[in-house]
PyMOL Python script that loads the backbone (N, CA, C, O; Angstrom):
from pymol import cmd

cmd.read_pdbstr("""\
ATOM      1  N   UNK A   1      -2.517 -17.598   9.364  1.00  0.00           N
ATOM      2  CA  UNK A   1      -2.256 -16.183   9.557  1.00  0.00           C
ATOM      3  C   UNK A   1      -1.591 -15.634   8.299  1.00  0.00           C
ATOM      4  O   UNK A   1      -0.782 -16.285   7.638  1.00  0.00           O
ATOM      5  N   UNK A   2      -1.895 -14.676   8.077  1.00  0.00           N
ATOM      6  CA  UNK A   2      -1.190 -13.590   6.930  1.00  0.00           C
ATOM      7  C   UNK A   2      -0.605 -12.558   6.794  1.00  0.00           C
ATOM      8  O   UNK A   2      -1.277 -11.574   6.486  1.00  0.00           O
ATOM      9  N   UNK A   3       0.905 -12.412   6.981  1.00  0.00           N
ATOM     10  CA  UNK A   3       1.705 -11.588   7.121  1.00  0.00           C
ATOM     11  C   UNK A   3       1.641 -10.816   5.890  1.00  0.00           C
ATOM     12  O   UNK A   3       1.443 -11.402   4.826  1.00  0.00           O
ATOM     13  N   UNK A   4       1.775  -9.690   5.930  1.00  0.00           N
ATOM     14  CA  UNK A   4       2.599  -8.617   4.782  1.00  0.00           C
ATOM     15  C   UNK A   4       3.999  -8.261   5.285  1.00  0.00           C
ATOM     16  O   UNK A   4       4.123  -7.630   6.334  1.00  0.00           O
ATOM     17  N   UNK A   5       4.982  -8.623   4.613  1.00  0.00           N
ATOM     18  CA  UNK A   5       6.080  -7.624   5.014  1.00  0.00           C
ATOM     19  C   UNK A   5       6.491  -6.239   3.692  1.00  0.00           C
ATOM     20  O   UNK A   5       6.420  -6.618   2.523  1.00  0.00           O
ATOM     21  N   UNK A   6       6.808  -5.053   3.889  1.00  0.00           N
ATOM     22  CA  UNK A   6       6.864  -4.191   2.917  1.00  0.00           C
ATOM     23  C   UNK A   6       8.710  -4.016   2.943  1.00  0.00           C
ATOM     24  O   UNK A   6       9.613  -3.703   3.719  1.00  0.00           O
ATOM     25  N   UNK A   7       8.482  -4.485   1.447  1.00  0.00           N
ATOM     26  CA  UNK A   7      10.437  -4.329   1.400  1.00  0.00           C
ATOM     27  C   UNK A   7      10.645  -5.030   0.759  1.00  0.00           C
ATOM     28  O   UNK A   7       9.778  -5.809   1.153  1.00  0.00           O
ATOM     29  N   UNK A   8      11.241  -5.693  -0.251  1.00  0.00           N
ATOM     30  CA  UNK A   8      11.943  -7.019  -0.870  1.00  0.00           C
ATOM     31  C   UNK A   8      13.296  -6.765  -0.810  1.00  0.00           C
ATOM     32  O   UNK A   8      13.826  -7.563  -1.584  1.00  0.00           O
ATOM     33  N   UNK A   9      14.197  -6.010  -0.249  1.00  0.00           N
ATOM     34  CA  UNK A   9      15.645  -6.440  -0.123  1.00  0.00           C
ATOM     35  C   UNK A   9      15.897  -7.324   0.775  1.00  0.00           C
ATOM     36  O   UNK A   9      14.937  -7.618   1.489  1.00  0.00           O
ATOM     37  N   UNK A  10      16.964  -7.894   0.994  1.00  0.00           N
ATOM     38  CA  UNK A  10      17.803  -8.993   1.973  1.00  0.00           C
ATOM     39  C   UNK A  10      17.073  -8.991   3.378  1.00  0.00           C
ATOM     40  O   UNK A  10      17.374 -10.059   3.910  1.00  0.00           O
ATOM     41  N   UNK A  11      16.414  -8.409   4.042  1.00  0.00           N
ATOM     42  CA  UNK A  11      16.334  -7.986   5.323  1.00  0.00           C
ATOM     43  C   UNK A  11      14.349  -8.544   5.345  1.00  0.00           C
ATOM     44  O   UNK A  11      13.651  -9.250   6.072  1.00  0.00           O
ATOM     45  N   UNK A  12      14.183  -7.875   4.336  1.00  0.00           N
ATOM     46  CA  UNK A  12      12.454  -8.393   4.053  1.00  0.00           C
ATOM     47  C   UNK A  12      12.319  -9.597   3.205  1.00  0.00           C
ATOM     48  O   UNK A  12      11.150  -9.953   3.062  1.00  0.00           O
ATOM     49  N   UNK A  13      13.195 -10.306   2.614  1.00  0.00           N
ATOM     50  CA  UNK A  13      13.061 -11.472   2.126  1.00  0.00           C
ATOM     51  C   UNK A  13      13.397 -12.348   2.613  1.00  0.00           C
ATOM     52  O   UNK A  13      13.103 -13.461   2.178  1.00  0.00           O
ATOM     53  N   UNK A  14      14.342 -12.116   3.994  1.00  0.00           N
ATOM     54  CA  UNK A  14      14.406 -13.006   4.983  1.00  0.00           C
ATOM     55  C   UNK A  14      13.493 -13.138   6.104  1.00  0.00           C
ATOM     56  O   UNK A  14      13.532 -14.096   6.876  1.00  0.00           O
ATOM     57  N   UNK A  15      13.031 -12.595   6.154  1.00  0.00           N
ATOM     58  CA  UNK A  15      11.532 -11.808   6.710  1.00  0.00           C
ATOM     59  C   UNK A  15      10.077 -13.040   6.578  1.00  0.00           C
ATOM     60  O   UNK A  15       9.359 -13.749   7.284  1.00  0.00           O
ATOM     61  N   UNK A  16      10.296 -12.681   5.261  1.00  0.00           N
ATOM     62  CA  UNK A  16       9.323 -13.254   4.516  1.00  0.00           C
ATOM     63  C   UNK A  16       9.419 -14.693   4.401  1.00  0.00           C
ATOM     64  O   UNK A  16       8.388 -15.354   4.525  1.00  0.00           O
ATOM     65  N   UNK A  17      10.611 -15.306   4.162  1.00  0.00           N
ATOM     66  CA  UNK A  17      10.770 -16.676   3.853  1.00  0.00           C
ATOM     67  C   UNK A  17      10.569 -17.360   5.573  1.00  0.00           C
ATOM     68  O   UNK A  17       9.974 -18.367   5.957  1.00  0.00           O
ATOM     69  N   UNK A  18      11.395 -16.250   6.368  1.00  0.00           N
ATOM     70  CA  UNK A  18      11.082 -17.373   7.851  1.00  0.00           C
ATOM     71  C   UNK A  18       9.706 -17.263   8.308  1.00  0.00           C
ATOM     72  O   UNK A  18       9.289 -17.890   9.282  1.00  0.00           O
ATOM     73  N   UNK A  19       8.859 -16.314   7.474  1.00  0.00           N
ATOM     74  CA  UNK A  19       7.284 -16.567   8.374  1.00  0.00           C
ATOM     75  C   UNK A  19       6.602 -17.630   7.643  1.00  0.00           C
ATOM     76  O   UNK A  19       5.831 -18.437   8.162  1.00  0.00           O
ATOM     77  N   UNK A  20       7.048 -17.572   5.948  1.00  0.00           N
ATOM     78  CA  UNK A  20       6.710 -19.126   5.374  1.00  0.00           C
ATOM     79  C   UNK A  20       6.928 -19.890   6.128  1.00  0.00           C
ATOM     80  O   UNK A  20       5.971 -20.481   6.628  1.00  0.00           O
ATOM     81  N   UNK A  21       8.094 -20.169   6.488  1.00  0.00           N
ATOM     82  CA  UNK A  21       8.651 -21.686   7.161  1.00  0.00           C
ATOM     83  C   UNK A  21       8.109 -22.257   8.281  1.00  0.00           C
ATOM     84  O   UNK A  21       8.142 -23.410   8.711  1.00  0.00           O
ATOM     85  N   UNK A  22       7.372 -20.780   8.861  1.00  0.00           N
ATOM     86  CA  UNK A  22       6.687 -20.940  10.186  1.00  0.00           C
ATOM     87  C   UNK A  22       5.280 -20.912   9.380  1.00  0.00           C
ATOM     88  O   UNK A  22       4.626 -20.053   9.971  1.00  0.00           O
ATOM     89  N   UNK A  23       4.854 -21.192   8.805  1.00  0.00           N
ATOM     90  CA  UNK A  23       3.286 -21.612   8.083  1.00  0.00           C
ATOM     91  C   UNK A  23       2.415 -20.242   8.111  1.00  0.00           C
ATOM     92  O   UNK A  23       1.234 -20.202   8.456  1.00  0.00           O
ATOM     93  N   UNK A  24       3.075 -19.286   7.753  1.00  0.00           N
ATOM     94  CA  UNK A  24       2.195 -17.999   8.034  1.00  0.00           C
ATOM     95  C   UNK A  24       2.223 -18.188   6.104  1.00  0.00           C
ATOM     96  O   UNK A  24       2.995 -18.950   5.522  1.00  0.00           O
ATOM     97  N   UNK A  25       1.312 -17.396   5.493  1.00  0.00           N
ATOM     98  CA  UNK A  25       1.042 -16.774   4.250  1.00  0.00           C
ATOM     99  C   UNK A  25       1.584 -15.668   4.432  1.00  0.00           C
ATOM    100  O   UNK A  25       1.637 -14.993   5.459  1.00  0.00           O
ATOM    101  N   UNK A  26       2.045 -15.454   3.293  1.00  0.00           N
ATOM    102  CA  UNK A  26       2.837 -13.842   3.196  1.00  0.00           C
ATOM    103  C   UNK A  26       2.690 -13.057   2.056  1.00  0.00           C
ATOM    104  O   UNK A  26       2.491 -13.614   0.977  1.00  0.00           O
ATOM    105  N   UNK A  27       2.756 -11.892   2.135  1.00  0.00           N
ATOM    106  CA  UNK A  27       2.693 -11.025   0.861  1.00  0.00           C
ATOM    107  C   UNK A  27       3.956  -9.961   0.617  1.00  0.00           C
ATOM    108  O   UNK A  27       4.309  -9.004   1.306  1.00  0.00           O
ATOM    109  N   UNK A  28       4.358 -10.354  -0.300  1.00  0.00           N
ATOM    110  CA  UNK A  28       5.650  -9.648  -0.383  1.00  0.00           C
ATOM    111  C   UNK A  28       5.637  -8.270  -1.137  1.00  0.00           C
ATOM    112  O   UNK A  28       5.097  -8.224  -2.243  1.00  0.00           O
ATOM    113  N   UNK A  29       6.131  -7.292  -0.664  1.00  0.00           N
ATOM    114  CA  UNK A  29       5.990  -5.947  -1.246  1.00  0.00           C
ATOM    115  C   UNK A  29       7.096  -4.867  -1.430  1.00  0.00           C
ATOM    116  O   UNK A  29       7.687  -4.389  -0.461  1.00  0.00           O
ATOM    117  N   UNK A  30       7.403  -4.428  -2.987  1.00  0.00           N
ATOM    118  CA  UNK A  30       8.242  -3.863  -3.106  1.00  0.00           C
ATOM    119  C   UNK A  30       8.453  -2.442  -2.663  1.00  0.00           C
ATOM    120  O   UNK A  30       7.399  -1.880  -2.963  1.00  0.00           O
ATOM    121  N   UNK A  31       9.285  -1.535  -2.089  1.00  0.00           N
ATOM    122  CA  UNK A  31       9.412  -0.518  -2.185  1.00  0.00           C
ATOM    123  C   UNK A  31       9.111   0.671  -3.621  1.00  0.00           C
ATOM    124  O   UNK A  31       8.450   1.704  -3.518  1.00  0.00           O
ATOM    125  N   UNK A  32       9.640   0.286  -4.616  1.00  0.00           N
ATOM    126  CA  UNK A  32       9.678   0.996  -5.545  1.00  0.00           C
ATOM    127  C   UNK A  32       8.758   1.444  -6.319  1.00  0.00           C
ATOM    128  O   UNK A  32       8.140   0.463  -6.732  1.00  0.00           O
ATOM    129  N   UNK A  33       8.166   2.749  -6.902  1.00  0.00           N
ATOM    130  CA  UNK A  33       7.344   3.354  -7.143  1.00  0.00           C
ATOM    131  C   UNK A  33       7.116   2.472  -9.235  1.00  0.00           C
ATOM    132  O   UNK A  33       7.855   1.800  -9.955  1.00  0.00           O
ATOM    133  N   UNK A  34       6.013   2.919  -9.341  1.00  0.00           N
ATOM    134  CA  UNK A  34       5.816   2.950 -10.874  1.00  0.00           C
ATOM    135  C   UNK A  34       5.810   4.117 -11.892  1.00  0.00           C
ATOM    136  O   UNK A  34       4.850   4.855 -11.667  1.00  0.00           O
ATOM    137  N   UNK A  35       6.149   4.301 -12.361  1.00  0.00           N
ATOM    138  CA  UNK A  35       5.737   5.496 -12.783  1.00  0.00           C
ATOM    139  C   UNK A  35       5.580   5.338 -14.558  1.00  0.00           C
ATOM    140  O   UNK A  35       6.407   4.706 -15.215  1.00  0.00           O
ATOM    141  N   UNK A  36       4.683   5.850 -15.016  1.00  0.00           N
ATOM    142  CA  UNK A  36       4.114   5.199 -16.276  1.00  0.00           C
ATOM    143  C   UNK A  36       4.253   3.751 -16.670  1.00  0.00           C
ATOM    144  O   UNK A  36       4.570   3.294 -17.768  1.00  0.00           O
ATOM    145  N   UNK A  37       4.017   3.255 -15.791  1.00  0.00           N
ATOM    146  CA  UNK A  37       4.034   1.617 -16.050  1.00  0.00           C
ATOM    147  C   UNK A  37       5.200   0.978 -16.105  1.00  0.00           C
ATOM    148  O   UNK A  37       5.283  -0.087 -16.717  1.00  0.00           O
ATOM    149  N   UNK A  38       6.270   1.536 -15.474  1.00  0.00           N
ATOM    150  CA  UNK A  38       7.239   1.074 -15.549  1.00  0.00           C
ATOM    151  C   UNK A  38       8.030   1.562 -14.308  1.00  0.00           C
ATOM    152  O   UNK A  38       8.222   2.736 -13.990  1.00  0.00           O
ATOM    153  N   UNK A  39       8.529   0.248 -13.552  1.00  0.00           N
ATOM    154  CA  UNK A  39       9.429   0.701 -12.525  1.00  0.00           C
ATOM    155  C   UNK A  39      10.837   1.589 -12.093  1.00  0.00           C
ATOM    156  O   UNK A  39      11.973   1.213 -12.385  1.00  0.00           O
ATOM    157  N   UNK A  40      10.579   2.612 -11.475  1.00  0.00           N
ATOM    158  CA  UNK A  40      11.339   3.479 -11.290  1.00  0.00           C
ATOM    159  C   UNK A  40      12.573   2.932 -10.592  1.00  0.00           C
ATOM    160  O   UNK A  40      12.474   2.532  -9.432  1.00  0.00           O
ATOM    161  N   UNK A  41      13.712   2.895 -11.231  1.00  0.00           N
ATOM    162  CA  UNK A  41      14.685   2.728 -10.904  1.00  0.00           C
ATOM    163  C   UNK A  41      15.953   3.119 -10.311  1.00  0.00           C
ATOM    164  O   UNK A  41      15.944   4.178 -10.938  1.00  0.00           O
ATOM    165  N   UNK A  42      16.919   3.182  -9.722  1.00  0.00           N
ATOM    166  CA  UNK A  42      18.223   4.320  -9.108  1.00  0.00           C
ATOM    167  C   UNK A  42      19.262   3.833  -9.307  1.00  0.00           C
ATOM    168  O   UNK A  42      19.481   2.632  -9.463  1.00  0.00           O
ATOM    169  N   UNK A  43      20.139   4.835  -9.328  1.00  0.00           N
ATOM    170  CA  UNK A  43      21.892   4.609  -9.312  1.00  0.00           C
ATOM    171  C   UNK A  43      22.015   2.920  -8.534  1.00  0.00           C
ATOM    172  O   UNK A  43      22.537   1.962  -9.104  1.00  0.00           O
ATOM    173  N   UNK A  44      21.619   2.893  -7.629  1.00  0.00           N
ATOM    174  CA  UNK A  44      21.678   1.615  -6.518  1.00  0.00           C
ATOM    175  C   UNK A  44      20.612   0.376  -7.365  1.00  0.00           C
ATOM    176  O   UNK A  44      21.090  -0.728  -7.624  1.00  0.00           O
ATOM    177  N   UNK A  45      19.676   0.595  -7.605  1.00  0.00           N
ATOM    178  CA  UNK A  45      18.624  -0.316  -7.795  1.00  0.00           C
ATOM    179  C   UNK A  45      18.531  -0.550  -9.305  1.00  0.00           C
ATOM    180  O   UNK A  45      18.016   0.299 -10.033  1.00  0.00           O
ATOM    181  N   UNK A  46      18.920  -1.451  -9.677  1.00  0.00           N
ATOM    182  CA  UNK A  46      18.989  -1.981 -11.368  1.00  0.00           C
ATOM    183  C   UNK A  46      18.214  -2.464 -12.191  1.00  0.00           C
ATOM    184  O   UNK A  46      17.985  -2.379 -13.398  1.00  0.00           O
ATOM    185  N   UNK A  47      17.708  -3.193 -10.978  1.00  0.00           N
ATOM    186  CA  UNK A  47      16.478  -4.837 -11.181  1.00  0.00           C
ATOM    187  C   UNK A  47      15.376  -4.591 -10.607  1.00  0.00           C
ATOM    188  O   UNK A  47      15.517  -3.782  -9.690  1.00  0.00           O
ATOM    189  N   UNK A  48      14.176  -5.002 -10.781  1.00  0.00           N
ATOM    190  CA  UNK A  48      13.165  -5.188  -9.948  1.00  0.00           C
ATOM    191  C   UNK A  48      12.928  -6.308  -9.437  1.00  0.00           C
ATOM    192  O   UNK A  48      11.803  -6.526  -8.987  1.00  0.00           O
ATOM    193  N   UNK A  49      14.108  -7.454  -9.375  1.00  0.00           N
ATOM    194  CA  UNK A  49      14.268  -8.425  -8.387  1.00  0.00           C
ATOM    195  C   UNK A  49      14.049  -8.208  -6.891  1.00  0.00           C
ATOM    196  O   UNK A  49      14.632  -7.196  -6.503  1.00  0.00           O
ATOM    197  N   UNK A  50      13.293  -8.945  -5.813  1.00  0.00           N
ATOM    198  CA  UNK A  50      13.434  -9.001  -4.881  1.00  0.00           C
ATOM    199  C   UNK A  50      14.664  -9.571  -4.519  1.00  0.00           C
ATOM    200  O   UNK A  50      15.026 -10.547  -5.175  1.00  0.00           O
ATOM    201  N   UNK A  51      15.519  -9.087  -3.435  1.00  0.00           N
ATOM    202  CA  UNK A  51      16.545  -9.687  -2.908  1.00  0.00           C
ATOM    203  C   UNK A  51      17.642  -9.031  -3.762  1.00  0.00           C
ATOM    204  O   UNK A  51      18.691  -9.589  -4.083  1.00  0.00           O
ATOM    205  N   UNK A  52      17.293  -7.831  -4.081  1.00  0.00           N
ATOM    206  CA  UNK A  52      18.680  -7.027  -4.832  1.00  0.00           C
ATOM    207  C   UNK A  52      19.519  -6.266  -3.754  1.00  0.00           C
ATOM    208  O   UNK A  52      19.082  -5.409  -2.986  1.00  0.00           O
ATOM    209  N   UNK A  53      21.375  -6.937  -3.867  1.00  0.00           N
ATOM    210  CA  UNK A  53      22.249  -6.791  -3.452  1.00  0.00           C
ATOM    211  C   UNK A  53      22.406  -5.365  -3.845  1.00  0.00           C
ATOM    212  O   UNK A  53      22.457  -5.187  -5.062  1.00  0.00           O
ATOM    213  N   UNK A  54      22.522  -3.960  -2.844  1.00  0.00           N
ATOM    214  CA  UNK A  54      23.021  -2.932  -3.060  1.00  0.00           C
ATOM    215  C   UNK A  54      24.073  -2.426  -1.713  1.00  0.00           C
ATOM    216  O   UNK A  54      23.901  -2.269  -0.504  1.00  0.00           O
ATOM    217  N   UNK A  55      25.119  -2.292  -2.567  1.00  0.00           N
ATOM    218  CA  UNK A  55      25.991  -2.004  -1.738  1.00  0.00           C
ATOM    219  C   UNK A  55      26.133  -0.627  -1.020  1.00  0.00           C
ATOM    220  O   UNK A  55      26.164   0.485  -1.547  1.00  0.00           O
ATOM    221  N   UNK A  56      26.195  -0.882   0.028  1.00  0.00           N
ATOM    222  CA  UNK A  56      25.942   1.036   1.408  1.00  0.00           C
ATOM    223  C   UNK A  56      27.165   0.997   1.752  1.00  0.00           C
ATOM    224  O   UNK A  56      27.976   0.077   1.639  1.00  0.00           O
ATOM    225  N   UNK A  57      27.328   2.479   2.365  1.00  0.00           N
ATOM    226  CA  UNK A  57      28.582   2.506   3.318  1.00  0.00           C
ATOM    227  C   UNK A  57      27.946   2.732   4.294  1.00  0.00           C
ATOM    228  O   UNK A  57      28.125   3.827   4.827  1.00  0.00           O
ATOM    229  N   UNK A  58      27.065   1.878   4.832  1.00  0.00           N
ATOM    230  CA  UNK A  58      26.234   2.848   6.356  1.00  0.00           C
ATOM    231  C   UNK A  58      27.139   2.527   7.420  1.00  0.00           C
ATOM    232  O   UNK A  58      26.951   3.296   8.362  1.00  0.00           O
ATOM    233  N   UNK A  59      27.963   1.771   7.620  1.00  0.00           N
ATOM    234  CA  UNK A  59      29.157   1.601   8.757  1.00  0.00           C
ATOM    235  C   UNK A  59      30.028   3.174   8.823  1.00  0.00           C
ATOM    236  O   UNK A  59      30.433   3.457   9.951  1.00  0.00           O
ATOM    237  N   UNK A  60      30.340   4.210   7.692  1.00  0.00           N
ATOM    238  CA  UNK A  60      31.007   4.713   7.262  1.00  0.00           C
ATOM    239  C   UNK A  60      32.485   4.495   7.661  1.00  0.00           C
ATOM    240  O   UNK A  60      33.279   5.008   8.449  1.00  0.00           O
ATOM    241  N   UNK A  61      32.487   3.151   6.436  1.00  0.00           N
ATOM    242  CA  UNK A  61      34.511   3.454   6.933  1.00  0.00           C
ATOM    243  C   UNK A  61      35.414   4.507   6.439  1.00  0.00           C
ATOM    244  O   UNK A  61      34.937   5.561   6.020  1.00  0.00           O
ATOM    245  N   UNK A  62      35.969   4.415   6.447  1.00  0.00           N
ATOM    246  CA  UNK A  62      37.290   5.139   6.562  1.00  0.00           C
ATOM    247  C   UNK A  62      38.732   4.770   5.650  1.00  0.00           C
ATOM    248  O   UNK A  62      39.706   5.482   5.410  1.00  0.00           O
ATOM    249  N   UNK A  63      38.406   3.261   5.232  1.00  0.00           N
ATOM    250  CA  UNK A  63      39.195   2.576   4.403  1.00  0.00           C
ATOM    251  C   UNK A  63      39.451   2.941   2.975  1.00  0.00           C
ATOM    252  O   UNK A  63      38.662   2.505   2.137  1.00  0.00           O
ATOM    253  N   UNK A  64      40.601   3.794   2.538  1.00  0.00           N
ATOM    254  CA  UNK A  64      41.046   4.364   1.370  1.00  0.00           C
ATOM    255  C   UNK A  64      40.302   3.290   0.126  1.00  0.00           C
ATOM    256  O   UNK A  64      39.667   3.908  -0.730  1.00  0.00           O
ATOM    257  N   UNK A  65      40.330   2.134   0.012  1.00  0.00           N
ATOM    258  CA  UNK A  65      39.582   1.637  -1.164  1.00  0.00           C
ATOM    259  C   UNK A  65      38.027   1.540  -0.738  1.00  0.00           C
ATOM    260  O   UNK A  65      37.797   0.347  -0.934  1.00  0.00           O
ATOM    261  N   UNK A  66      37.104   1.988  -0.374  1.00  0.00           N
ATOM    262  CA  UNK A  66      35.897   1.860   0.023  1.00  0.00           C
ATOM    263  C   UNK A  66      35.167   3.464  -0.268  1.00  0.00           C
ATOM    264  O   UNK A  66      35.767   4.534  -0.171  1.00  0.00           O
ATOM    265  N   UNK A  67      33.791   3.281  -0.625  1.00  0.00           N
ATOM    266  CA  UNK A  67      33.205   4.968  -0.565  1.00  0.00           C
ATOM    267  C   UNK A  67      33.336   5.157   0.571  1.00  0.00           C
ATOM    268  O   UNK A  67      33.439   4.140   1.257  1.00  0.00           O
ATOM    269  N   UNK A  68      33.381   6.203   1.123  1.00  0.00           N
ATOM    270  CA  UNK A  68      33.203   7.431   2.286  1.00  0.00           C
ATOM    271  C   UNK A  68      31.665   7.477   2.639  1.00  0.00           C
ATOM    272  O   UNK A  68      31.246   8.286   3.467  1.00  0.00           O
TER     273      UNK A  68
END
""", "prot")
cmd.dss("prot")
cmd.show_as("cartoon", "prot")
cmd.util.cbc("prot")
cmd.orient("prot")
């Protein structure tokens, strides 16, 4: 069987590696656009590594050393 998962951060590369493990084929796919041949990048996104650590406040704390 042949999975696609669309995403390469933490969430789709774990994704991806447990349907390997379970003998599926997989195709891994980045979010990020091209744009003149070269990957479009953001404040958050540095690398075009799969499995790039970007830090959220989606909990939104409240904690004086943390973003809002």
């Amino acid at each position: 069987m042949r999975i696609r998962v669309i995403g390469g951060g933490l969430a789709g590369s774990e994704a991806a590696l447990t349907a390997a493990r379970l003998g599926c084929q997989v195709d891994l796919y980045e979010m990020r656009a091209i744009v003149d041949g070269k990957p479009r990048l953001t404040p958050a996104h540095q690398t075009t590594d799969f499995g790039e650590l970007v830090c959220s406040n989606s909990l939104k704390s409240e904690s004086p050393n943390t973003a809002p």
